[in-house]
N, C-alpha and C positions, 0 to 999 in steps of 0.2 A: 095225700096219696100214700098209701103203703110203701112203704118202703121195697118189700119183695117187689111189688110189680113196678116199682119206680126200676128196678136195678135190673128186671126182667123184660121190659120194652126200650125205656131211654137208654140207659148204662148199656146194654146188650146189642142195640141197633149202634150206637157209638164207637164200639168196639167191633162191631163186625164191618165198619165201613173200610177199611182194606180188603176184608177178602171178595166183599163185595164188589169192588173195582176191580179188580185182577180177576175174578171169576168171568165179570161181564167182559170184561180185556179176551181172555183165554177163550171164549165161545163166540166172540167175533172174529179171532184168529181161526175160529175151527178146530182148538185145540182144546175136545172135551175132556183127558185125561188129565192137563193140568187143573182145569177148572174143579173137577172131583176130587183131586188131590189136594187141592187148596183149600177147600171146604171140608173134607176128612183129616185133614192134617192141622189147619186152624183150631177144630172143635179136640182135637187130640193133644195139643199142646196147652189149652186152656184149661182141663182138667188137672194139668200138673201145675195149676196154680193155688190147688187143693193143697200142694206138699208145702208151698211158699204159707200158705195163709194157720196151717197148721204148727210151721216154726216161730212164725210172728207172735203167735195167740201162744205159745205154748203149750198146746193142749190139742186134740183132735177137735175140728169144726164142727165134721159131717154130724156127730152126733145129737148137735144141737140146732140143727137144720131146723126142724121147724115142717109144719104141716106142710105149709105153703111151696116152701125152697122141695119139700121132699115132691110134692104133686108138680112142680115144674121140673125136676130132675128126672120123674118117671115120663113126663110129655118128655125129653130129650131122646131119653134113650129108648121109647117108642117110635118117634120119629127119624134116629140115625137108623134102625133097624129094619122101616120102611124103604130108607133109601140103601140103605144096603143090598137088601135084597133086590133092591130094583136095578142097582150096579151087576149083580151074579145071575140073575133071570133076566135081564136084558130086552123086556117088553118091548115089541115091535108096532103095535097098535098107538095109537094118540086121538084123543078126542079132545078139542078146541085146540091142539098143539100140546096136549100134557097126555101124559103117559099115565097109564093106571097107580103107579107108584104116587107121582106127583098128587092124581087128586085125591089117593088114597090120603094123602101127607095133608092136601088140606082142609080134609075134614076132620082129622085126628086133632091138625092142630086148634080149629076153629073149635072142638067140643072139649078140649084143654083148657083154651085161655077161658070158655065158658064156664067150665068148671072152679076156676079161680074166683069166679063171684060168689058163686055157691059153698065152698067151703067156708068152715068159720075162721075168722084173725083170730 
């Protein structure tokens, strides 16, 4: 397995299982603003693991990111920007229980991880 999608599905769901628990926590509490703040502030703080991995290597990372790492970085920040806006427009409507955001988000994300096959290693 590639490495990028090894680190993009396993490594990634591995590391999001806190905020995933405390998310699910906070929205059975009824308390949706911890649960957004949790998920905006998790995905916030693991960028500044950019600063950490740039003093290790001595050298800036990003630039050698790579096709892949870059097409999964643009599916991120696609995706926070869906749910952002879906935090400040505040969609009233749901169909199945998901809000236009949401399935906006899963078909962005579903033609991304598709996109990752198609691209060349």
């Amino acid at each position: 397995m590639n490495g990028v999608i090894f680190g993009a599905t396993v490594l990634a769901v591995a590391t999001a299982l806190p905020e995933i628990s405390s998310g699910i926590a906070a929205v059975r509490l009824g308390d949706h603003a911890l649960a957004v703040g949790d998920i905006f502030g998790g995905n916030a703080f693991q960028l500044c693991l950019f600063l950490l991995a740039d003093l290790i290597a001595g050298s800036p990372v990003l630039p050698t990111a790579g096709r892949l790492n870059s097409w999964l970085a643009s599916l991120g920040v696609g995706l926070t920007a869906i749910f952002a806006i879906g935090v400040v427009a505040r969609p009233q409507r749901c169909h199945a229980r998901l809000g236009p955001d949401s399935i906006l988000a899963l078909v962005v994300f579903g033609l991304g991880i598709a996109g990752l096959f198609v691209l060349p290693h």
